[in-house]
N, C-alpha and C positions, 0 to 999 in steps of 0.2 A: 880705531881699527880701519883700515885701509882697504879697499873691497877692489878685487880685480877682476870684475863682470857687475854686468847694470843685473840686480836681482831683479826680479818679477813680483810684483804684489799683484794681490787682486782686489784693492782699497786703492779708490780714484780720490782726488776733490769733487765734492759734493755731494758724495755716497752717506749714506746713513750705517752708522756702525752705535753701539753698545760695548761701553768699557766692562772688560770681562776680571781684571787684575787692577792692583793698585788699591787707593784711598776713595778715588771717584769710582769703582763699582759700585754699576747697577743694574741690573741686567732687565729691568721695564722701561725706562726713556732710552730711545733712539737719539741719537747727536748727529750732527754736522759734520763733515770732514773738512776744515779749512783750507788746510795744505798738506801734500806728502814731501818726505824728503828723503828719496830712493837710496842716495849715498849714504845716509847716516842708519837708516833704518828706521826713522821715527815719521810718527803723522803728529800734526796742530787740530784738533777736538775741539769745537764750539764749548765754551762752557764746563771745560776739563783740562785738571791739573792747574788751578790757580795758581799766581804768584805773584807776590807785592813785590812793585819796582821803585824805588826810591829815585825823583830825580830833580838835578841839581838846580837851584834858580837860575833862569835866565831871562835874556829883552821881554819874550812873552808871559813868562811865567818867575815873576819877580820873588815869588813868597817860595818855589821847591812846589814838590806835592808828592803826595803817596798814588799809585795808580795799581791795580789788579788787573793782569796779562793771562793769557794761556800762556804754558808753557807744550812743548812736543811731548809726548810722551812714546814708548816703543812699541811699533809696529803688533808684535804679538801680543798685546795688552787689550785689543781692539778686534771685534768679532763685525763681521759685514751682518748689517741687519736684511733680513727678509721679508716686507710687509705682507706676502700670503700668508705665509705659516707663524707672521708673530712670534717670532725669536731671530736669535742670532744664527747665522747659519754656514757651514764651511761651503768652498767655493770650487767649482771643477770648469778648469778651461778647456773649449771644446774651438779646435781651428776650425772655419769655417772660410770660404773665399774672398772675404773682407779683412780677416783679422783671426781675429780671438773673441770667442764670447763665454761671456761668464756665467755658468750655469749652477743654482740653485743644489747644494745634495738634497736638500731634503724634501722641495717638491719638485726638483727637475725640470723648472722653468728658467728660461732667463732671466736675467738681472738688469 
């Protein structure tokens, strides 16, 4: 799917999020955000949505080997964590004269 404007998230790299959908929900450990990937819609999750990659032998690795990767998973599957209120929590942008800041709904602070 082909997207004709850069969407807006409000999930950076390095932000702590909580899988809210999928196989890996859980909504008590916070994760990592490794990478976003704006075009596709998806983020990369420390530790979520495993996948075994099989790969072929070569000069380094003469025998193959089996390895477990993250895979991306989509963007809405994933809730921006709030370390005040200890939960997952939606996000409201407020312009300020730098930018944009990302503010909390549920206690109204920033992020």
């Amino acid at each position: 799917m082909k997207q004709r404007f850069k969407p807006k998230f409000n999930i950076k790299k390095g932000d702590s999020v909580i899988v809210i959908a999928g196989n890996d929900k859980d909504r008590t450990t916070p994760k990592t955000v490794v990478a976003v990937m704006p075009s596709e819609g998806r983020v990369l999750v420390e530790g979520v949505n495993m996948v075994t990659k099989h790969l072929k032998p070569n000069a380094q690795n003469p025998q193959g080997s089996i390895i477990k990767e993250e895979a991306p998973i989509h963007i809405s599957n994933v809730m921006l964590w709030d370390a005040k209120a200890k939960a997952g929590t939606r996000v409201n942008r407020v312009r300020t004269a730098t930018g944009f800041t990302r503010i909390s709904k549920q206690t109204g602070e920033a992020i």
